[in-house]
Steps between C-alpha positions, in 0.01 A plus 500: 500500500584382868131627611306355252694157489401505888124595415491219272646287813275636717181482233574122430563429878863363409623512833753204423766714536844344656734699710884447425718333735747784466261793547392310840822499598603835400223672706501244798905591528367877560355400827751340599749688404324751729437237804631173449242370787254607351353123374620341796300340696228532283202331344456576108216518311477454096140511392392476121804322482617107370848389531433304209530798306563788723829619629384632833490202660826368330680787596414521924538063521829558324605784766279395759822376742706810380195752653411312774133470415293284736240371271415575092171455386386497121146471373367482112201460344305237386490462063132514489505895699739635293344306139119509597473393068795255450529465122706190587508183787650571780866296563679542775891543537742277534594633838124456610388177311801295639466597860322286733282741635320541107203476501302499178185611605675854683724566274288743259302626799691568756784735596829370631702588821864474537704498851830535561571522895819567733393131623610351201863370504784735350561560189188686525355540127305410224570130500352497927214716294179282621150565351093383495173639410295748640192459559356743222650647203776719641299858483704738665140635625439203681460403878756188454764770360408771671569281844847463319525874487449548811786235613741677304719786595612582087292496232713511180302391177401676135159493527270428223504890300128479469403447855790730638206706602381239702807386680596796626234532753584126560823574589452804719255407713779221660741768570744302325848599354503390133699537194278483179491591119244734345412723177647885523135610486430314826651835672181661382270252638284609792577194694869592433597844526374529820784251629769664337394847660467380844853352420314135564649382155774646245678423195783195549828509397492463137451775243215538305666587219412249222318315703504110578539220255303149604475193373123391316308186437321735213666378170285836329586751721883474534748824419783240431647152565793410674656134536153392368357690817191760401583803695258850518598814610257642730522845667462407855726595800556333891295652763596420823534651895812301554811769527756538241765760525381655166170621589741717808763627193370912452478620148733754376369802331526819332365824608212683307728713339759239425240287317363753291813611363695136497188240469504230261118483413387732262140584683720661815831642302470897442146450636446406851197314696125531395226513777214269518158698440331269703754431774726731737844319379735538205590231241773302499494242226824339557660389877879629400314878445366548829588831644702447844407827565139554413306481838159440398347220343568335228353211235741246391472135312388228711840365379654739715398195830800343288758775732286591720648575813272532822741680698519763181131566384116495671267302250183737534288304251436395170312730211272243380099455591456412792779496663573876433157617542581738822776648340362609165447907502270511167227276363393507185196573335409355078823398348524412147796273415669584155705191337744439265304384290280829464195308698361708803302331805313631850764385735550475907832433444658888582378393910706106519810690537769761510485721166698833348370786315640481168527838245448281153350185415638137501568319206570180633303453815169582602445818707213706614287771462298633822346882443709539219858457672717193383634226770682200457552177728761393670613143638393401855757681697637479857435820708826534732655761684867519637547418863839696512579746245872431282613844448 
């Protein structure tokens, strides 16, 4: 339900998604917790964002004295790039409409930029918050942003889920340190996973487990209400390259033996680890039953970047087209692709990842038939070997 409620984001272009003040400050305390410098001195960046609505901004004005931050800068978008078809005029806020620097004219058109510097007189915060137009309409993409970018030393935003694609590249090619919010899948991506196994980005402190709740403008698309607040859950995580103590926290396993007599999950209890046909690693389809003594390779969940420790495991690479091209051992030749449903198609599909050889047929997922032997699919996985065996 989680994946399709975020297609349906994603399809619609709903990226008015709203981060929670207390999930900003659960992950920002992380870092800190880790180095309590590590703002100081600092010039943040919150893109895609609007203290109007956001909590980004709200969150470093109101702790901008308390991490020593030099200068906060927030930038949103103008109405009219976010509603190219407005089904309704355009009326600004109370907070902009009543401010001298409204102007009429800007206000649907352009984006808005917010400064808060070390200048300003203590109490730092959202009340010394000052703001003005930009020049254009607040694109991320854009020279008058990107020149903010560049000024910064933190990025820390979530970024609009259907341009993620897009602002990763945007990000990287500052060399900035950032803290930002993404979909799970995002791992996968090819402008992604590339990061995270070059150890240039990783998963932040909070688990992915259930994933994050954020508040909606949508009044159709809302999984339920609280205080009169429309709130959608969303499985997305924090990526980040800002240290937390987690990431540095090994996991603690079971032997191969020990699993397959004491495991919890039926597909490895009595029965053991299945090898890829198409790749030189074993499956592991749940983090707590890797083997800390197997010492080849193995395929695991991408959720697995959840306890990933770099000191612990080598990321090799991911089994997923293209990215695992070089490390596939078989391609396949005509595939047909039996249903559930009884239908058979012509597929590709046996060569976009890692798959098993299966005995009998499935009755509730499709699986494959190449030269009369039966395959089935599994999940992107994460190919990873253990830097220093747990015996």
């Amino acid at each position: 339900m989680a994946n399709k409620n975020l297609s349906a984001a994603k399809n619609a272009k709903n990226d008015e998604f709203y981060t929670q003040y207390a999930d900003i400050q659960k992950e920002v305390s992380a870092y800190l917790e880790y180095n309590p410098d590590v703002f100081r001195g600092k010039t943040v960046l919150c893109p895609c964002d609007d203290p109007e609505w956001s909590n980004f901004t709200k969150f470093f004005a109101q702790n901008f004295d308390t991490f020593g931050l030099k200068k906060l800068i927030s930038t949103s978008y103008a109405y009219d790039s976010k509603n190219p078809k407005p089904d309704f005029d355009w009326q600004p806020t109370l907070f902009e409409a009543e401010n001298p620097n409204y102007d009429a004219a800007k206000s649907p058109k352009n984006g808005k930029i917010f400064t808060l510097t070390d200048q300003e007189e203590p109490p730092r915060d959202l009340d010394k918050l000052k703001w003005n137009y930009l020049e254009g309409d607040g694109d991320f993409r854009s020279d008058e942003v990107k020149k903010l970018r560049d000024e910064a030393d933190i990025i820390v935003t979530n970024p609009p889920f259907s341009l993620f694609r897009e602002f990763i590249p945007w990000l990287t090619e500052a060399d900035k340190k950032f803290v930002i919010i993404g979909n799970k899948n995002a791992v996968i991506y090819r402008e992604v996973f590339p990061l995270i196994k070059e150890n240039k980005m990783w998963s932040g402190k909070t688990e992915w487990a259930g994933g994050l709740w954020f508040e909606t403008t949508s009044k159709v698309d809302v999984d339920k209400v609280v205080n009169g607040v429309n709130m959608k859950n969303v499985p997305s995580i924090w990526f980040t390259n800002i240290d937390h103590g987690r990431r540095h926290d090994p996991l603690i396993l079971k032997t191969v033996d020990r699993n397959i007599k004491y495991s919890k999950h039926k597909e490895i209890l009595g029965i053991g680890y299945h090898h890829y046909d198409n790749f030189d690693a074993i499956d592991v389809p749940y983090t707590d039953a890797i083997p800390s003594d197997y010492d080849g390779i193995m395929g695991v969940p991408i959720s697995f970047l959840d306890k990933y420790c770099p000191e612990q495991f080598e990321i090799i690479t991911l089994t997923k087209t293209p990215i695992g091209n070089d490390f596939r051992t078989k391609i396949y030749g005509k595939q047909i692709q039996h249903n559930p449903n009884g239908t058979v198609q012509e597929v590709t599909k046996a060569n976009d990842g890692a798959v098993l050889k299966i005995e009998e047929p499935l009755t509730d997922k499709p699986y494959y038939e190449v030269d009369g032997l039966l395959y089935k699919a599994t999940y992107p996985r994460l190919l990873i070997k253990h830097k220093n065996l747990q015996k």
